[in-house]
NUTOR-608141 format. One line per 3 residues: their letters; for each residue x, y, z of C-alpha. Coordinates in nm, 4 decimals, m for minus. Example, Ala and Ser with C-alpha at 12.3 -4.5 7.8 and 13.67 -1.06 7.14 Angstrom:
2
as	1.2300 m0.4500 0.7800 ~ 1.3670 m0.1060 0.7140
% end
This chain:
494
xxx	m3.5485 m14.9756 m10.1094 ~ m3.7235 m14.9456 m9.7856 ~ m3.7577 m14.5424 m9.8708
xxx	m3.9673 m14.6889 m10.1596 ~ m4.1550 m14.8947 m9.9499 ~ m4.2884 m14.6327 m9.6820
xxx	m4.5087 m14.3670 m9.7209 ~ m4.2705 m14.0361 m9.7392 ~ m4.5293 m13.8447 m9.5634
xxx	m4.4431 m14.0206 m9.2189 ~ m4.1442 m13.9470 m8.9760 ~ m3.9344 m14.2791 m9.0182
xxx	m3.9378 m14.2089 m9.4214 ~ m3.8363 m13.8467 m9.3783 ~ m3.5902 m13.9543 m9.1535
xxx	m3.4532 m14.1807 m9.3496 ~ m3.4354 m13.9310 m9.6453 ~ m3.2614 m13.6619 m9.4081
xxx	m2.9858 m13.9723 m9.3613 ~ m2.9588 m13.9879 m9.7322 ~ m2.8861 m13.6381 m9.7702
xxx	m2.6494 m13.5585 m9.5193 ~ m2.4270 m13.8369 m9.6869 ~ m2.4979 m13.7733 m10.0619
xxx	m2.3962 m13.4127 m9.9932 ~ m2.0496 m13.4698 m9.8427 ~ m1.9718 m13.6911 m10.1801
xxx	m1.8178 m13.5406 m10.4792 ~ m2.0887 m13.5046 m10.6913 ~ m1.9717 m13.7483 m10.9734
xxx	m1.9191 m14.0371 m10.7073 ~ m2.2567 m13.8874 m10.5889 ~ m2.4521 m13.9139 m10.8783
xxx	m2.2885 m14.2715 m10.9762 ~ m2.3805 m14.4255 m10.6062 ~ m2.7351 m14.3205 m10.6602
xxx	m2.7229 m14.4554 m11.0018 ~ m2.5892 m14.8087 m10.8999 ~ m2.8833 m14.8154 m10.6093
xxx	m3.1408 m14.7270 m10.8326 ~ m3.0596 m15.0156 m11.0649 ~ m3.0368 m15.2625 m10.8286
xxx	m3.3786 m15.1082 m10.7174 ~ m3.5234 m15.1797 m11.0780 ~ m3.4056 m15.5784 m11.0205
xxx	m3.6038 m15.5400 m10.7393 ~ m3.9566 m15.3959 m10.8111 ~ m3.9863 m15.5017 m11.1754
xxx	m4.1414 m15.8158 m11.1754 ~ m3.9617 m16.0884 m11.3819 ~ m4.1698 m16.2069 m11.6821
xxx	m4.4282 m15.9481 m11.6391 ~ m4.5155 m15.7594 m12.0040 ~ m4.7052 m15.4988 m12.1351
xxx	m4.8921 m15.2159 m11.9268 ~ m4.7857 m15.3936 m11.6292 ~ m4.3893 m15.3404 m11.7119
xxx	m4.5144 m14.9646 m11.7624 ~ m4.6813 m14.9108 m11.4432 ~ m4.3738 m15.0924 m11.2595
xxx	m4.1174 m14.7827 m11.3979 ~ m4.3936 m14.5472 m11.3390 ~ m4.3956 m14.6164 m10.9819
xxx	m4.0098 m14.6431 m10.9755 ~ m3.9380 m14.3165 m11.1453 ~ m4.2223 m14.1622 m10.8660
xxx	m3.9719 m14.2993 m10.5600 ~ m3.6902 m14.1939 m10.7284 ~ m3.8554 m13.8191 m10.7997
xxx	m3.9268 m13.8068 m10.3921 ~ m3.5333 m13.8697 m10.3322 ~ m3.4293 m13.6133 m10.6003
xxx	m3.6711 m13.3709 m10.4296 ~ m3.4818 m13.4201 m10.1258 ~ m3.1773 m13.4063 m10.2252
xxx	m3.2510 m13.0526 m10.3681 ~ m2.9867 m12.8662 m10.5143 ~ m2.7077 m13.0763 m10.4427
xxx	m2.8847 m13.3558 m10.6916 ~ m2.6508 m13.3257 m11.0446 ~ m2.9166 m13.4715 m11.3136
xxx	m2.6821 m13.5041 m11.5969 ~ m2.4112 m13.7069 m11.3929 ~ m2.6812 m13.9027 m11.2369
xxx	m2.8555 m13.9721 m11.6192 ~ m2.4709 m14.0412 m11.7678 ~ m2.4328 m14.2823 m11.4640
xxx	m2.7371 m14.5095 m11.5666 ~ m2.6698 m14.5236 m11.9364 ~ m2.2778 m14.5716 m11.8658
xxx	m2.3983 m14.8552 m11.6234 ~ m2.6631 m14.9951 m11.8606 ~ m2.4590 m14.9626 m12.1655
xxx	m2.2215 m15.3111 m12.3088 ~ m2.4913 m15.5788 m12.2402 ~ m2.3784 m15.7969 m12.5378
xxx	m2.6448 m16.0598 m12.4167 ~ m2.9396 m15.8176 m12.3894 ~ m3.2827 m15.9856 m12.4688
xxx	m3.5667 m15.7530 m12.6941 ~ m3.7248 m15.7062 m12.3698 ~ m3.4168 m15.6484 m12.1411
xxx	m3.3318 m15.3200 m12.4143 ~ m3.7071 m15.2124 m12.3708 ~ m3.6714 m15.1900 m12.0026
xxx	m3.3231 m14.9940 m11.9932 ~ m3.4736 m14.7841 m12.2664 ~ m3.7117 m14.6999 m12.0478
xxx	m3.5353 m14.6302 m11.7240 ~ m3.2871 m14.4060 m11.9177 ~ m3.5525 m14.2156 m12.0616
xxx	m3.7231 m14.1676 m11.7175 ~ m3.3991 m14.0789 m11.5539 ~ m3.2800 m13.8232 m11.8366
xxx	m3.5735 m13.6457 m11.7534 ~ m3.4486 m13.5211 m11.4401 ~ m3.2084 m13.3498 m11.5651
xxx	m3.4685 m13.0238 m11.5970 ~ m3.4546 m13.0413 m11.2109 ~ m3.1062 m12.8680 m11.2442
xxx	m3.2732 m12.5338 m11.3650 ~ m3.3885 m12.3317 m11.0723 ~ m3.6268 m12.1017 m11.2922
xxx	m3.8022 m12.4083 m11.4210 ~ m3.8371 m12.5627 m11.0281 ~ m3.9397 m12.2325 m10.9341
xxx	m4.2510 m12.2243 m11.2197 ~ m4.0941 m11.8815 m11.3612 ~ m4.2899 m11.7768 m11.6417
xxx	m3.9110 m11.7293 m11.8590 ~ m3.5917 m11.9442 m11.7911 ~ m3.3017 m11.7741 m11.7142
xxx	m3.1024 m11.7367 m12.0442 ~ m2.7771 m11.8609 m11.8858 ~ m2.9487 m12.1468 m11.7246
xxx	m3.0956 m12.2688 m12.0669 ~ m2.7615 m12.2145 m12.2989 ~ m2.5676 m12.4294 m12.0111
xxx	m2.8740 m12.7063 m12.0085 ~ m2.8724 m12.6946 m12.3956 ~ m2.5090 m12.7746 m12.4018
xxx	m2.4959 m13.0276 m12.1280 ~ m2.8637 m13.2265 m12.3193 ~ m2.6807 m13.2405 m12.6595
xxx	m2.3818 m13.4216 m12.4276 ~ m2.6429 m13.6002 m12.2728 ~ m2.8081 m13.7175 m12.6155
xxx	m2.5002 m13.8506 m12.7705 ~ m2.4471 m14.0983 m12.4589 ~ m2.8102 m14.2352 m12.5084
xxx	m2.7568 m14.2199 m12.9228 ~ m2.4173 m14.4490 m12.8246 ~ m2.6014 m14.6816 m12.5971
xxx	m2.9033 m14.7162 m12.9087 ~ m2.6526 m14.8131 m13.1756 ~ m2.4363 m15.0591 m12.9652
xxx	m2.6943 m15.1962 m12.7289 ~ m3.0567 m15.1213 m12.8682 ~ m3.0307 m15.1579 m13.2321
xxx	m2.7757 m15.4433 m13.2018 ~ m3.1383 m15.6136 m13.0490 ~ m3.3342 m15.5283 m13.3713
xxx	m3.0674 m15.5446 m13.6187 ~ m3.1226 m15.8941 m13.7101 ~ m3.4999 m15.8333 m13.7135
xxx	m3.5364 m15.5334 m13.9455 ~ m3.2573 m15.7066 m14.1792 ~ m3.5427 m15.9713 m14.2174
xxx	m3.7708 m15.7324 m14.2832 ~ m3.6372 m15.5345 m14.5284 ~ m3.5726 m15.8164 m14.6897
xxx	m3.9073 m15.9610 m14.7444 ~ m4.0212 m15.6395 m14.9064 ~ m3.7607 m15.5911 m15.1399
xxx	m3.8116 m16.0029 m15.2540 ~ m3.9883 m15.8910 m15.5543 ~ m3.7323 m15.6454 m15.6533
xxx	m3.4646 m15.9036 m15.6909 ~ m3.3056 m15.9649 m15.9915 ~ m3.2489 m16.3650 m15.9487
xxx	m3.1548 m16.4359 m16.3358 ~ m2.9327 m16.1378 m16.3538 ~ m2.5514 m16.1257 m16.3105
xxx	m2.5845 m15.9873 m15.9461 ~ m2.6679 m16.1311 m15.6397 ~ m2.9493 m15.9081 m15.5660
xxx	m3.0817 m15.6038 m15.6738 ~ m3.1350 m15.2620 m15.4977 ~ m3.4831 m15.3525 m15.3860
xxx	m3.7883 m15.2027 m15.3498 ~ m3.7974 m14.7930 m15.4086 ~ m3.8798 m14.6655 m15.0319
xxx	m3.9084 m14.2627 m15.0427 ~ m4.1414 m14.2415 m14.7319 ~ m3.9116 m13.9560 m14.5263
xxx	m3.9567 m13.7829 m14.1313 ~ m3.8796 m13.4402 m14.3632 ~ m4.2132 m13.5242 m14.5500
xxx	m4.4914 m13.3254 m14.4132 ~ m4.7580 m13.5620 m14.5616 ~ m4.5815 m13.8370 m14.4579
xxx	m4.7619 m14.0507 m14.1685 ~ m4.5416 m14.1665 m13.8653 ~ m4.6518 m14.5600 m13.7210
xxx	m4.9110 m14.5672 m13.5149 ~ m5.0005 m14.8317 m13.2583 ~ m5.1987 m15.1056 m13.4628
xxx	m4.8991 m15.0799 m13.7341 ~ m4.5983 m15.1956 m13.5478 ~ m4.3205 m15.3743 m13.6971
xxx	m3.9157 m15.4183 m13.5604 ~ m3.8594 m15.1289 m13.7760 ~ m4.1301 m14.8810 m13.6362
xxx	m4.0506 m14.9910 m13.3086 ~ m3.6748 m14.9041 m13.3367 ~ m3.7816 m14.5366 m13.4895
xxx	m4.0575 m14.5113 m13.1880 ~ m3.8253 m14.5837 m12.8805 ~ m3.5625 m14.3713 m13.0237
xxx	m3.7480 m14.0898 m13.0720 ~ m3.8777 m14.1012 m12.7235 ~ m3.5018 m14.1470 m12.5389
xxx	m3.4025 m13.8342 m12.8128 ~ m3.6933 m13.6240 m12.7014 ~ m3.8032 m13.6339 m13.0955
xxx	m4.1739 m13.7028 m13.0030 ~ m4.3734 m13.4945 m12.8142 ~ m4.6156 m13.6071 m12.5555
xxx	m4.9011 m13.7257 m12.6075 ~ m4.8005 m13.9082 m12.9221 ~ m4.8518 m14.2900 m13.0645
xxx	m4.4721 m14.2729 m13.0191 ~ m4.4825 m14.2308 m12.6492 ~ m4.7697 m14.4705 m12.6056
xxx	m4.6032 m14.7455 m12.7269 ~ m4.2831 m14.6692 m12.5021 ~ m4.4412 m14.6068 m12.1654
xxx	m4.8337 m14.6185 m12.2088 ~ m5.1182 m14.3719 m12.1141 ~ m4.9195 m14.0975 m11.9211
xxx	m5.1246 m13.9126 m11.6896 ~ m4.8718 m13.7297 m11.4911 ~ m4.8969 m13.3702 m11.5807
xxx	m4.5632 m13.2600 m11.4299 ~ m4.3722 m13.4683 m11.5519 ~ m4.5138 m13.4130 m11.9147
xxx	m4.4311 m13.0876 m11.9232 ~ m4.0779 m13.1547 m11.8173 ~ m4.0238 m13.4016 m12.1194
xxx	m4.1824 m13.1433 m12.3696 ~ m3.9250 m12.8955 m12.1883 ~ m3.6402 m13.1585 m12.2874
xxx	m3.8162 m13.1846 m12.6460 ~ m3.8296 m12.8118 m12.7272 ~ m3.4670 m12.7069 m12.5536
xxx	m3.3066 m13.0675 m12.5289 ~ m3.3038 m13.1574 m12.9503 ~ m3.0133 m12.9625 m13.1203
xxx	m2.7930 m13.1554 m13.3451 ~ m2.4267 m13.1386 m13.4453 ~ m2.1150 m13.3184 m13.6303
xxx	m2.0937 m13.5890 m13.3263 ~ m2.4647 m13.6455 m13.2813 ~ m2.4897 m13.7550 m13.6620
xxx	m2.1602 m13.9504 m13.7157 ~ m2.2929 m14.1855 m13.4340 ~ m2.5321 m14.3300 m13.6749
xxx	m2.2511 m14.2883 m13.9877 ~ m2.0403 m14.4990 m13.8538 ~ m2.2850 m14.7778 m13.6516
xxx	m2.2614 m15.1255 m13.7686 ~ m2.6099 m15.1861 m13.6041 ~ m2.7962 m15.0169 m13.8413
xxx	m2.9360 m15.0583 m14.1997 ~ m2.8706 m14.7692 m14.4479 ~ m3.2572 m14.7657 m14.4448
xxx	m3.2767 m14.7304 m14.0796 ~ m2.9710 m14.5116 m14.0404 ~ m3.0884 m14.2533 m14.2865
xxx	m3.4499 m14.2303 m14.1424 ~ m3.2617 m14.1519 m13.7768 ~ m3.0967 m13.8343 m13.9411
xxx	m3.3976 m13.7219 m14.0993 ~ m3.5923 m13.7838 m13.7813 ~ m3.3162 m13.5373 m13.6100
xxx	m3.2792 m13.3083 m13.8489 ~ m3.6707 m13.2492 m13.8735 ~ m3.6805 m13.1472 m13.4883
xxx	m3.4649 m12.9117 m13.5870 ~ m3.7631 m12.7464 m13.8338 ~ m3.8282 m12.3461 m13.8201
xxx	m4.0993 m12.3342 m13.5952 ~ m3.9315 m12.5293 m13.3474 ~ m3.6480 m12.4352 m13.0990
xxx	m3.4400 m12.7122 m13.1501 ~ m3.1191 m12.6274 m13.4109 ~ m2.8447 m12.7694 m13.5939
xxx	m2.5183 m12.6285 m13.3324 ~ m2.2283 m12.7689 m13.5243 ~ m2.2189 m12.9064 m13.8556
xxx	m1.9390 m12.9553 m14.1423 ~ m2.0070 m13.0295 m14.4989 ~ m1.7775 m13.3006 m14.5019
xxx	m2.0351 m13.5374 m14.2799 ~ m2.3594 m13.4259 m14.5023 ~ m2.0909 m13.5982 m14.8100
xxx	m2.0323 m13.8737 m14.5746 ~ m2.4095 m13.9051 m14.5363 ~ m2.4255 m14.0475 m14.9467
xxx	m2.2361 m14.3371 m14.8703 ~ m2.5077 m14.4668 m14.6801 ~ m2.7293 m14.4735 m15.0729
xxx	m2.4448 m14.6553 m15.2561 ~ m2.5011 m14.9716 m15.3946 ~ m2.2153 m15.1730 m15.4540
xxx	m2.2896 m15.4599 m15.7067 ~ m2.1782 m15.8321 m15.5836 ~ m2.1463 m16.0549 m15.8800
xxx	m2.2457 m16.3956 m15.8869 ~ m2.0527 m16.7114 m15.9093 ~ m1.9311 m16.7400 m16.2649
xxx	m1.9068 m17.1102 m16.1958 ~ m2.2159 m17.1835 m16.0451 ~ m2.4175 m16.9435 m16.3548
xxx	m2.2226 m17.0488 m16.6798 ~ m2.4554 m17.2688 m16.8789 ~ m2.2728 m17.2082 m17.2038
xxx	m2.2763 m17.5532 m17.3704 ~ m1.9501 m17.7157 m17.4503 ~ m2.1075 m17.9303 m17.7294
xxx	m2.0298 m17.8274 m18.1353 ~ m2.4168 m17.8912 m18.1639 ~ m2.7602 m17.8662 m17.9475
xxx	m3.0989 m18.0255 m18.0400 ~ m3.4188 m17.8024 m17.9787 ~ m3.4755 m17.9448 m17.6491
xxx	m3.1307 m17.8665 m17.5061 ~ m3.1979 m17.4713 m17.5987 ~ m2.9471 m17.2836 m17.2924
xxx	m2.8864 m16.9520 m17.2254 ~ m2.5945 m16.7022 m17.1976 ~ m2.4440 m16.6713 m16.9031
xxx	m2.5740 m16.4677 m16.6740 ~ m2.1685 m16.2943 m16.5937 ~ m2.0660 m16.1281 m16.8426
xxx	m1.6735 m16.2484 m16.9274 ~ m1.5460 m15.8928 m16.9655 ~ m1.7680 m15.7388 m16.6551
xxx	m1.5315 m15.5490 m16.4234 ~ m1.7100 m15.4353 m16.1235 ~ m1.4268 m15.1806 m16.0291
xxx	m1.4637 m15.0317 m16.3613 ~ m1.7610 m14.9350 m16.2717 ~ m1.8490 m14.5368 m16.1403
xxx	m2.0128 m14.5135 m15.8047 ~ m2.3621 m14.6169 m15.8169 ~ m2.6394 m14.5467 m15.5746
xxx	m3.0023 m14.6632 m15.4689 ~ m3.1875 m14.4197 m15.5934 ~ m3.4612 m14.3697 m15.3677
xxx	m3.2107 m14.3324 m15.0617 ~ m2.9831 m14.0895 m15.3172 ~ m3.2961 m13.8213 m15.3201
xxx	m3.3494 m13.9137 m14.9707 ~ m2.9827 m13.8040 m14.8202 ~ m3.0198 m13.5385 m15.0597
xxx	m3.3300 m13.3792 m14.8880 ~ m3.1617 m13.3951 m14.5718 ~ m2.8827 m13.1695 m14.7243
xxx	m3.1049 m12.9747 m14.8661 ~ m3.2469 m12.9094 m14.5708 ~ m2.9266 m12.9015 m14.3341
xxx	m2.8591 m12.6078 m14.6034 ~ m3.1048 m12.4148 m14.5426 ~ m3.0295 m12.4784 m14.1500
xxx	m2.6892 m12.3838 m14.1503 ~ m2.6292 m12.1493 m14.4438 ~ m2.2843 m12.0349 m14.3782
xxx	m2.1292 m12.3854 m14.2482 ~ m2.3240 m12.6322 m14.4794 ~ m2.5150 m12.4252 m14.7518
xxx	m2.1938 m12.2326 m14.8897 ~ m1.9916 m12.5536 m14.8913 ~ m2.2156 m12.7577 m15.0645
xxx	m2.3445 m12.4949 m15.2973 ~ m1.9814 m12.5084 m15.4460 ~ m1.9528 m12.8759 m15.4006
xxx	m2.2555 m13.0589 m15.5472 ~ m2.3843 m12.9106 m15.8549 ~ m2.7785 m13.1087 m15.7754
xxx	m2.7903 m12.9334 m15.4511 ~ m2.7051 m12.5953 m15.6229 ~ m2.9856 m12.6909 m15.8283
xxx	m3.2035 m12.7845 m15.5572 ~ m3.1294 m12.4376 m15.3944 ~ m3.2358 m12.2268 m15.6841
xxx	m3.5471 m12.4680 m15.7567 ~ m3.6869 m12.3906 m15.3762 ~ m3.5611 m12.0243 m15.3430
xxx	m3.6989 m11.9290 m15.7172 ~ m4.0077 m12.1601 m15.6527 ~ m3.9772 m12.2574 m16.0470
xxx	m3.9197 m12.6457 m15.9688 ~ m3.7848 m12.7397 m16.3624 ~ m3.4703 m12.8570 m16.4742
xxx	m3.2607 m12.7235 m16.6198 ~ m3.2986 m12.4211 m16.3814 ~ m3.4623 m12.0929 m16.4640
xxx	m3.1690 m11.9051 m16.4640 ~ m3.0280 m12.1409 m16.7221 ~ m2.9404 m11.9515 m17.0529
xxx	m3.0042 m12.1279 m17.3972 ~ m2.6540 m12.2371 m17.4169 ~ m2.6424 m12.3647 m17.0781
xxx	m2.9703 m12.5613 m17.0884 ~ m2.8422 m12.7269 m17.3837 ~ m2.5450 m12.8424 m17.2054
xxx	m2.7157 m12.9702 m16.9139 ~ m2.9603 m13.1511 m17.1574 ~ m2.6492 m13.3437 m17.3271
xxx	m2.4857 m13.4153 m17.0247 ~ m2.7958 m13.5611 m16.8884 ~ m2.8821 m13.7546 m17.2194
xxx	m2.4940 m13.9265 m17.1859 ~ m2.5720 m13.9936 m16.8414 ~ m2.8782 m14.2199 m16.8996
xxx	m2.7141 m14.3955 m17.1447 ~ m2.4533 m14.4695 m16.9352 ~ m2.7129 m14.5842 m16.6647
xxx	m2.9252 m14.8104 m16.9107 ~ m2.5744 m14.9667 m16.9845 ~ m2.4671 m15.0094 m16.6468
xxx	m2.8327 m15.1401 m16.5457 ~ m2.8361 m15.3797 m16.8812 ~ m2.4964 m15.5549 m16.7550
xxx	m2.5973 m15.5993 m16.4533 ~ m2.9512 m15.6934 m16.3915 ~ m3.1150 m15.8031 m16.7971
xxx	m3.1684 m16.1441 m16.7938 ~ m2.9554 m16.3758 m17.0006 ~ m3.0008 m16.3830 m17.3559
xxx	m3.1398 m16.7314 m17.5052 ~ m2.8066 m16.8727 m17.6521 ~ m2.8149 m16.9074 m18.0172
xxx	m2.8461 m17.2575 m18.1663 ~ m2.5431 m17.4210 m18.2919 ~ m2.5721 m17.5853 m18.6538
xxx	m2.5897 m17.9443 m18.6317 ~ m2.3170 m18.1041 m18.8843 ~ m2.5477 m18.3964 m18.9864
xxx	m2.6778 m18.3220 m19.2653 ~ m3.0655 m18.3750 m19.3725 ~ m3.1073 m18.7119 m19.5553
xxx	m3.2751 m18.6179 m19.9030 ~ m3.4596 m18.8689 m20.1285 ~ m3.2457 m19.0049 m20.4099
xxx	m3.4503 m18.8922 m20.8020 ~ m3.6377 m18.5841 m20.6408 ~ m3.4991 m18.2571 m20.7278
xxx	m3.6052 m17.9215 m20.5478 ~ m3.6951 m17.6624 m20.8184 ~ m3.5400 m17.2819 m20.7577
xxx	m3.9540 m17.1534 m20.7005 ~ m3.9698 m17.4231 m20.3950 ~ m3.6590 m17.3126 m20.2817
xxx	m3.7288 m16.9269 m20.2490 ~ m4.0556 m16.9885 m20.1122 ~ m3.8284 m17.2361 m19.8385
xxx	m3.5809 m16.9695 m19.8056 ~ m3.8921 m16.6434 m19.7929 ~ m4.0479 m16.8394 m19.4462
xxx	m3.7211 m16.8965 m19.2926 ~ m3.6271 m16.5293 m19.3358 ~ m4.0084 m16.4008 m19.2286
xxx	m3.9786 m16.6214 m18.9351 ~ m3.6359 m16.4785 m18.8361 ~ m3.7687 m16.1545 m18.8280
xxx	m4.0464 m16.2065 m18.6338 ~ m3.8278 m16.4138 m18.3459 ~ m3.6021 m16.1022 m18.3599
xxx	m3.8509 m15.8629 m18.3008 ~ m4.0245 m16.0274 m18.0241 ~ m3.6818 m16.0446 m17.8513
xxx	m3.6161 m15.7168 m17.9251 ~ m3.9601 m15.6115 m17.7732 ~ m3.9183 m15.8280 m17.4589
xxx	m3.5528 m15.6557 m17.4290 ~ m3.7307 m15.2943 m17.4411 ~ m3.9926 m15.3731 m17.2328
xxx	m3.7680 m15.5120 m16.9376 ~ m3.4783 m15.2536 m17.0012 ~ m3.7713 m15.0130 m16.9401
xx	m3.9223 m15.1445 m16.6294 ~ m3.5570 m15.1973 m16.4845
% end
């Protein structure tokens, strides 16, 4: 703290820095890098002001990651950045009654501190034109370590803050979507393609900020997914101005961003996130990981790209049968007391039911295998080419660049097939979709058992009774093919 305090150009600060050194070195450098951890966080307590917001929160880390950067300097080689950067998260990580702004601020010191950890590569201290090859495999392989701590402290600490929040959010949009008079709860809501693996597709930018876009824009800065200068990195830490240190986080974004198994199965298996949310992580990851970027995909199995579709499934929750059932008890209704159906059907088995799946999401997951193929050929692309028959599809669509299905290479007899098996499978859907989202059907009327009083000496010729019997049967028709028309046109639009 008082190092902080004092300029480092005079004697008493270097002095004070030579004391530090001589007893950081003769610690292991675990207990080394933890010590320095601990001090640094009780340093944040100190200089960041309590209830200040905005820029001014942003300056305060500034100026605590530049003290900290003169002590690392000092310490020289004997400074281990990815113990000290593990030390911090491990330290920060379990707050159960973290605050929206209490997860910005650790966000942000873990971010600042995981940059140091290019301070362990001599080539890159030295301003070598090339990195030492060794030096960048080792770095490579200690970041992806380092990246899976800060992806564990996002889905139990971070998103745990906006999980509530985007919940809310998602569903407002999808309030529309809902099928309220259908036998389900709710529906699969509103159809949300927009995908990180899209090239046209915008990221948020500042004057667009929602829980949601702030998750995606902090994570992508403590993953070293967004490059500086972005929107990304302007909402997380401001205007950055510090040249050095810029090009040591677009170091960590171009060498610090592979992927593998571990890395993805953090967000699988997160209750913290939405399948909306959880799904746009992966593609954000897996997109770093594009051709003209050195980032790659290390380790992956097919069995975690299956995995992945379980996020898209929708699993339909039926409503009360109690609380729905309108069905009349009553041998005989009057015109005004015209009920409906209920909205359960009797003989609706939900487990009888084959897997279903949003589809929107579905096509989502199944670009990001599509693209993890193409990726990792031999570990994912083999697998899946002999495991999911769309994905084989998908593969000769992009490698033939003839994007029509049934595939080009499809003969007659094949196509034909495939044609059949995809006319079975709609039907099948429209079924599925007609159980469990139409809207009851207006419940026929009951024949009343009083009979119509007739006058006494008037008879009804056999003409007046044809021409009776003609209307009735005219207006039947007519009430049957409006319902049948309002049936198409909502099976259609669901």
């Amino acid at each position: 703290y008082l190092i902080s305090q004092e300029d480092s150009s005079n004697e008493s600060a270097k002095d004070k820095l030579h004391v530090l050194k001589a007893v950081y070195v003769t610690l292991d450098r675990k207990d080394a890098a933890a010590t320095l951890a601990s001090s640094v966080i009780a340093l944040e307590s100190e200089v960041i002001e309590v209830g200040s917001k905005g820029d001014a929160v942003m300056l305060q880390y500034k100026d605590l990651h530049a003290h900290v950067c003169k002590v690392v300097e000092n310490l020289g080689k004997s400074f281990d950045g990815f113990h000290f950067a593990a030390s911090i998260i491990e330290a920060k990580m379990g707050c159960t009654t973290l605050k929206l702004s209490d997860a910005l601020n650790s966000s942000r010191l873990i971010f600042l501190c995981a940059t140091l950890v290019t301070r362990d590569i001599s080539s890159l201290q030295h301003h070598d034109e090339e990195v030492n090859a060794k030096e960048l495999s080792q770095y490579r392989l200690k970041m992806l370590k380092l990246r899976k701590s800060i992806m564990q402290w996002c889905m139990k600490d971070l998103c745990s803050v906006y999980h509530a929040k985007i919940i809310q959010e998602e569903e407002r949009k999808c309030a529309d979507a809902q099928f309220e008079r259908g036998a389900v709860v709710s529906g699969p809501g509103v159809a949300n393609y927009s995908s990180a693996l899209d090239a046209n597709s915008h990221r948020n930018t500042s004057d667009q900020r929602s829980p949601f876009n702030d998750l995606m824009s902090t994570v992508r800065c403590l993953l070293f997914i967004s490059h500086p200068p972005s929107s990304d990195m302007e909402f997380f830490l401001g205007k950055y101005s510090d040249g050095d240190h810029c090009n040591r986080v677009e170091f960590c974004c171009n060498y610090g961003a592979d992927i593998d198994d571990e890395l993805i199965q953090l967000v699988l298996t997160s209750d913290s996130v939405t399948p909306i949310t959880a799904i746009s992580l992966i593609e954000n990851l897996v997109e770093r990981c594009n051709v003209s970027s050195p980032a790659k995909v290390v380790d992956f199995s097919s069995s975690t790209v299956m995995n992945m579709y379980k996020l898209a499934e929708y699993i339909p929750v039926l409503r009360n049968k109690e609380g729905i059932d309108n069905e009349s008890t009553d041998e005989c209704t009057s015109d005004e007391d015209v009920g409906y159906e209920s909205q359960t059907p009797r003989n609706l088995d939900v487990s009888s039911l084959p897997r279903l799946a949003v589809t929107s999401l579905w096509w989502r997951v199944s670009c990001i295998a599509l693209a993890l193929c193409g990726l990792s050929p031999k570990d994912v692309g083999a697998e899946l080419w002999n495991q999911h028959p769309t994905l084989r599809a998908l593969i000769r669509m992009t490698t033939s660049q003839k994007y029509r299905f049934p595939t080009a290479d499809c003969d007659e007899a094949e196509r034909d097939k495939v044609k059949q098996v995809e006319a079975r499978t709609r039907e099948t859907e429209a079924n599925i979709v007609e159980k469990l989202f139409m809207p009851p059907k207006p419940r026929k009327m009951k024949q009343s058992k009083t009979k119509s009083p007739m006058r006494t000496g008037i008879r009804v010729s056999a003409r007046q009774r044809e021409r009776q019997e003609r209307f009735r049967r005219i207006e039947e028709e007519r009430n049957a093919a409006a319902l049948h028309a309002e049936q198409l046109k909502l099976r259609k639009v669901l």
